[in-house]
C-alpha distance (Angstrom), angle and dihedral (degrees) to the residues before:
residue distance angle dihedral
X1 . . .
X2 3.93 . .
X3 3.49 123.6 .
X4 3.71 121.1 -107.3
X5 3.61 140.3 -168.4
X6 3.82 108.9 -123.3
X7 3.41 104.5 172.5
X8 3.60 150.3 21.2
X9 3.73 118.4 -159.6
X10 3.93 127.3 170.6
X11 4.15 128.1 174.1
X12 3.60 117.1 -147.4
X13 3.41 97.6 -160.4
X14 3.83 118.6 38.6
X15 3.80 111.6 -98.6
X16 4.18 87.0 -16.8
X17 4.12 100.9 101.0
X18 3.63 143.9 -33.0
X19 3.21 135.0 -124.5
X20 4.09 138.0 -155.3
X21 3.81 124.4 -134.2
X22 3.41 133.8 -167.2
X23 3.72 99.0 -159.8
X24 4.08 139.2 -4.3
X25 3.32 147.0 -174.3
X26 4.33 117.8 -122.9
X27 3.70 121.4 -142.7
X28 3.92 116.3 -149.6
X29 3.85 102.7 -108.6
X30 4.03 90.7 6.5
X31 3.70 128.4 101.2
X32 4.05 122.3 -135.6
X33 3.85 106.4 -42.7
X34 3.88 104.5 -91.6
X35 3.51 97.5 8.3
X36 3.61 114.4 145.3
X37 3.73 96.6 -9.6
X38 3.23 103.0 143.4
X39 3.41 136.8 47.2
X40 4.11 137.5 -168.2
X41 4.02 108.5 -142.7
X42 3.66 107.6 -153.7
X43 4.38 114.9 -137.9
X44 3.83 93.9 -88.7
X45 4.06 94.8 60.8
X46 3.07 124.3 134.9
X47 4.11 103.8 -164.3
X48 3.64 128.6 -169.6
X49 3.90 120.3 -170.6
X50 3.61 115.6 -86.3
X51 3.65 121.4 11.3
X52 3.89 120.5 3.2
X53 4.15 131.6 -176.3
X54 3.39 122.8 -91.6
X55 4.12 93.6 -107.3
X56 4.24 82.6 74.1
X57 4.48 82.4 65.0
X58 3.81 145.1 79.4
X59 3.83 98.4 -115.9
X60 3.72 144.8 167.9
X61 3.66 97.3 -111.4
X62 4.16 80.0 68.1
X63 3.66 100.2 31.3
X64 3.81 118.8 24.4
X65 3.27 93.6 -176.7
X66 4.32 88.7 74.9
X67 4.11 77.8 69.3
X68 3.46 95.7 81.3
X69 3.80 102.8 54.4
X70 3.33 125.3 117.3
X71 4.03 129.8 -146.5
X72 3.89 144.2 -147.8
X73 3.24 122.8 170.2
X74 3.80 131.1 -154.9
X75 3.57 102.3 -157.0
X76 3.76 97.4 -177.9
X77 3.72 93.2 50.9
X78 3.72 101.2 38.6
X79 3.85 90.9 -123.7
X80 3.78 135.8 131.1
X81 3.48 134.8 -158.9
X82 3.84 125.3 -152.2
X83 3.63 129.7 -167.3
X84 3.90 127.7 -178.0
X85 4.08 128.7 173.3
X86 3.69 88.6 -118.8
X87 4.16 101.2 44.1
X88 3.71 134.4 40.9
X89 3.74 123.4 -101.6
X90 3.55 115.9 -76.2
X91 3.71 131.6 -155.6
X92 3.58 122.8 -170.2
X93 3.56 146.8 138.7
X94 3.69 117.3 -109.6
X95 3.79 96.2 -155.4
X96 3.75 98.7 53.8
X97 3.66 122.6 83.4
X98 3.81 92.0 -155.6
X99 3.96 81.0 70.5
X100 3.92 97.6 47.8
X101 3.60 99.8 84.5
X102 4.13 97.5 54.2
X103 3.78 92.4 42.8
X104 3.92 88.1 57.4
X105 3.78 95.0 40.0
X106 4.23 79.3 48.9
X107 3.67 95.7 45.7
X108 3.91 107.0 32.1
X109 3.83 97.2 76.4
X110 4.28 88.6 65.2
X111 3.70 101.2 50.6
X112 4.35 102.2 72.4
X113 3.59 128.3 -113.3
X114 4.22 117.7 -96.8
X115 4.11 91.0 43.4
X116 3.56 128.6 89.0
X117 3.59 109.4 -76.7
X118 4.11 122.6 -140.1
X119 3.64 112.9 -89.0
X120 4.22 106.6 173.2
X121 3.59 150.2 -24.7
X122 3.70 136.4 -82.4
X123 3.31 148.6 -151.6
X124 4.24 129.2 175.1
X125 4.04 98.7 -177.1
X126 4.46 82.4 -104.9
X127 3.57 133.4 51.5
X128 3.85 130.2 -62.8
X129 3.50 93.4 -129.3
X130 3.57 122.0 158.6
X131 4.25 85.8 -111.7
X132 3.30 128.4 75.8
X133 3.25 85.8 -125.2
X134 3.97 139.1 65.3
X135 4.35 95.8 -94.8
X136 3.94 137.3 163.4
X137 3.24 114.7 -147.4
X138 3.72 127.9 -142.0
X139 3.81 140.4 -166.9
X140 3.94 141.2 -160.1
X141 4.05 109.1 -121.3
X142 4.16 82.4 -160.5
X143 3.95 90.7 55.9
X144 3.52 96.1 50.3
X145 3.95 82.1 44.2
X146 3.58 88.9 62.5
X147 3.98 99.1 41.7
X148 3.59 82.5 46.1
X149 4.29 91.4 62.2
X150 3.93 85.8 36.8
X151 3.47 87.8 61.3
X152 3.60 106.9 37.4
X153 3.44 92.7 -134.2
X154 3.95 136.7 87.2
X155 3.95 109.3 -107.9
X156 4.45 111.2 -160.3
X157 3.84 99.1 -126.6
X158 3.72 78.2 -133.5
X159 4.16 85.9 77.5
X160 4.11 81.9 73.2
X161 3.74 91.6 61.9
X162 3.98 83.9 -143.6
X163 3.83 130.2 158.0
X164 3.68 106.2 -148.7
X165 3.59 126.8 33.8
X166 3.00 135.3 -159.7
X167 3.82 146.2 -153.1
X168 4.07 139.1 177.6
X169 4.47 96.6 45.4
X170 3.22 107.2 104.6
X171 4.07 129.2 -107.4
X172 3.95 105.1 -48.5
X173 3.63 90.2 -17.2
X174 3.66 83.4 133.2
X175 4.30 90.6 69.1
X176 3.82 79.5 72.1
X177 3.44 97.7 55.2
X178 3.72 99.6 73.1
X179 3.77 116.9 123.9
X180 4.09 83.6 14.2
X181 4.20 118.0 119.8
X182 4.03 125.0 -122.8
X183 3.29 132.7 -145.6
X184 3.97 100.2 -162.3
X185 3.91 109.5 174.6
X186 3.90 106.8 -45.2
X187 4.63 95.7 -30.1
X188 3.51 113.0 78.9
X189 3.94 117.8 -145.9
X190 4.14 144.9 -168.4
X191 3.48 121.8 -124.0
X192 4.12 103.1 -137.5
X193 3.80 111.7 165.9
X194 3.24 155.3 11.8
X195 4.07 114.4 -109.2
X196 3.90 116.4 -122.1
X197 3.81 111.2 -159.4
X198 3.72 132.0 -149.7
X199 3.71 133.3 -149.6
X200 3.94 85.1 -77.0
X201 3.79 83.1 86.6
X202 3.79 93.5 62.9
X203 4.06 95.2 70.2
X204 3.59 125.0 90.0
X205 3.74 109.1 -121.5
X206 3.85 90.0 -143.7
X207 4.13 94.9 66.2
X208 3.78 100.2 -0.2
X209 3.80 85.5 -124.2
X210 4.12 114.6 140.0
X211 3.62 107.8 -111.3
X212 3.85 105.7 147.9
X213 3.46 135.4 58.1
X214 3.95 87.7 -148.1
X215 4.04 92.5 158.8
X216 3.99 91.6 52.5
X217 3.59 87.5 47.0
X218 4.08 95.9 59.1
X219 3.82 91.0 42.3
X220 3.49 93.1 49.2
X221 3.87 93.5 45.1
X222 3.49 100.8 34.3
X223 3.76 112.2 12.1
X224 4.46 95.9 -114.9
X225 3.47 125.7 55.3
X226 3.49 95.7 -129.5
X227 3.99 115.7 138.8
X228 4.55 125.2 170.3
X229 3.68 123.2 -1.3
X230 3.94 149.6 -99.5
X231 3.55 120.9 -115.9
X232 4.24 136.7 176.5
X233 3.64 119.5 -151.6
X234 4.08 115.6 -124.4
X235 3.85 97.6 179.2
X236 4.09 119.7 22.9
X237 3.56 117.4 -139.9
X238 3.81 140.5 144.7
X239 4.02 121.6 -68.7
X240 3.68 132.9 177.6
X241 3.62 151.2 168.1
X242 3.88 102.6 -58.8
X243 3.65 108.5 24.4
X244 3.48 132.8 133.9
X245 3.69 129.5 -90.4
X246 3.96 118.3 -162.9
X247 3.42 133.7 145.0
X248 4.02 116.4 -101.9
């Protein structure tokens, strides 16, 4: 069976929507245009300039709930709109302090009291991925199959928080792939890691309610709770939905 790309999926704002994408252009050394650009520091940050770990952020790990928003993006406009099954929609622009205030008042009631609540907006020129450095990050459609009848329970590949996905490898084939080059439509990436997860994982993306121990599930089957893959893009290119994925 060939490999495929299925799916393209970016989020604006760190752990605060996704968003599906028919096509894209790569960037060497970039990761999907827009992807992770922002970020919302909670009140206990402590920010450095340029890129900062994940601990500095309002994430699902700490508030499930985040896992069920949905993202558009107006690129031209600088705006985002947000829509969750317990809010209305919200559209605001990230970069303008006018719009602070209503996003917080929007997002405040889905992070949980006792934790560090979200306090502003940021930006670091790059994205706020959970690498140091600028990373897509991939998963197998087969292993999440397999977890899936593991399980005995259907898991959203939208749980994984991924941006490429992928189907026709076999289960976890894509462990093996590290250090190994892709030629994905016309960009051509590196495999570079393994992807750890975090409790984030253990929402459902349709009501950001916990209803799967995903991480005991990997240990348990597999000894790691490692699920999709890290990869750097050498030469940019266009992808979309469709495309081939073979190894180069």
């Amino acid at each position: 069976m060939t490999a495929r790309l299925t799916h393209i999926c970016r989020h604006p704002i760190k752990s605060h929507g996704r968003e599906d994408l028919a096509s894209v252009r790569l960037s060497a050394g970039e990761g999907l245009p827009w992807d992770r650009h922002w970020a919302v520091a909670h009140d206990a940050a402590r920010l450095v300039p340029g890129w900062n770990p994940c601990v500095n952020f309002a994430r699902g790990s700490k508030a499930p709930a985040l896992m069920a928003i949905n993202a558009a993006l107006d690129e031209a406009a600088g705006a985002v709109t947000l829509t969750h099954p317990e809010r209305d929609p919200l559209t605001f622009r990230p970069d303008a302090a006018e719009d602070l205030a209503g996003f917080l008042a929007w997002v405040r009631g889905l992070n949980p009291e006792g934790r560090a609540m979200p306090e502003r907006i940021v930006t670091a020129g790059r994205m706020m991925s959970d690498t140091e450095y600028p990373s897509v990050s991939l998963i197998n459609l087969a292993s999440n199959r397999d977890l899936t009848e593991r399980m005995g329970m259907a898991l959203s590949p939208y749980r994984w928080r991924c941006n490429l996905w992928i189907d026709g490898w076999e289960p976890w084939a894509e462990f093996d792939l590290v250090g190994q080059r892709l030629q994905v439509g016309n960009a051509l990436l590196e495999v570079r890691a393994r992807i750890e997860r975090c409790n984030a994982t253990k929402a459902d993306p349709a009501t950001g309610r916990i209803d799967a121990d995903t991480l005991g599930a990997l240990r348990s089957a597999f000894g790691h709770q490692d699920f999709g893959v890290y990869a750097v893009v050498l030469e940019g290119g266009g992808i979309a939905t469709g495309d081939r994925v073979e190894t180069a």
